[in-house]
C-alpha positions in Angstrom: 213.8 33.6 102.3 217.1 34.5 102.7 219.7 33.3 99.6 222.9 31.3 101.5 226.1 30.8 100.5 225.9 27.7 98.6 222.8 29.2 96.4 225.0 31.5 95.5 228.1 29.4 94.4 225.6 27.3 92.3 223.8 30.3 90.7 228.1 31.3 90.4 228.8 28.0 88.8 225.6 28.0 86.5 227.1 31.3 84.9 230.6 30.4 84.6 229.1 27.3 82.3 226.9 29.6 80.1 229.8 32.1 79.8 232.4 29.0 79.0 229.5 26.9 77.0 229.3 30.7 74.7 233.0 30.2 74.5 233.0 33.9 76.1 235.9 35.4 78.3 234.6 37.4 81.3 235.4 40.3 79.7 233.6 39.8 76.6 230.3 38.6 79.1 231.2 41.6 81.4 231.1 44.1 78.7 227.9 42.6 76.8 226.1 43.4 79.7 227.7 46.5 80.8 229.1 44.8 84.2 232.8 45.0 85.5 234.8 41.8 84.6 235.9 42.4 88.4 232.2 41.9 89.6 231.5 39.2 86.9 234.7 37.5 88.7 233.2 38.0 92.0 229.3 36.3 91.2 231.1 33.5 89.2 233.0 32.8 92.8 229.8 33.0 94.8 230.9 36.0 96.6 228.5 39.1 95.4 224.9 38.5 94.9 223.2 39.4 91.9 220.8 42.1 91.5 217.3 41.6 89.7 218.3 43.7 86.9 221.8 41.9 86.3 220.2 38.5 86.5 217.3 39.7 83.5 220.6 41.2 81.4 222.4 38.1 82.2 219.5 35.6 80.5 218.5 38.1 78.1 222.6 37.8 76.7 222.6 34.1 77.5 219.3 33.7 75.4 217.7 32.2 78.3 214.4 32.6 80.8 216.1 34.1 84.6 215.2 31.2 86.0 218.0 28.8 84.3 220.5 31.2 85.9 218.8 30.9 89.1 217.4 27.5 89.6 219.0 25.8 86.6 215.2 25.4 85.2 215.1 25.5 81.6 211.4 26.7 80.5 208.8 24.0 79.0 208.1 25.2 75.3 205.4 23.0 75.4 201.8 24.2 76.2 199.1 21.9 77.4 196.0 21.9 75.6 192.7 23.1 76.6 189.4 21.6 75.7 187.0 23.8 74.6 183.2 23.2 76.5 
């Protein structure tokens, strides 16, 4: 399935509240994570798609599971229990 323009500028706007909520310039984010601040600008905006290993260096910085960047999901750290038989 094909990502469309407003996926991106939500996955955009999902970053740009992680990077503002860690009180981080671009720059400082860009550099953490070896991007340019130029294409940090540009996925903030919704204008460059984001590879697979960004997105993974991206969480990993943020302190968060990929799929908070891309869905907004945070991860359950609750388990369900099994019974045993």
């Amino acid at each position: 399935m094909p990502i469309d323009a407003a996926d991106l500028q939500k996955l955009g706007e999902r970053l740009r509240a992680l990077r503002h909520a860690a009180g981080e310039t671009q720059e400082q984010t860009a550099n953490s994570v070896g991007l340019t601040r130029t294409y940090l600008t540009e996925i903030e905006a919704g204008r460059k798609n984001i590879t697979l290993s960004t997105l993974y260096a991206l969480a990993s910085h943020f302190k968060i599971e990929p799929a908070e960047i891309l869905r907004g999901e945070k991860r359950s750290t609750s388990r369900r229990s099994r019974k045993s038989c």
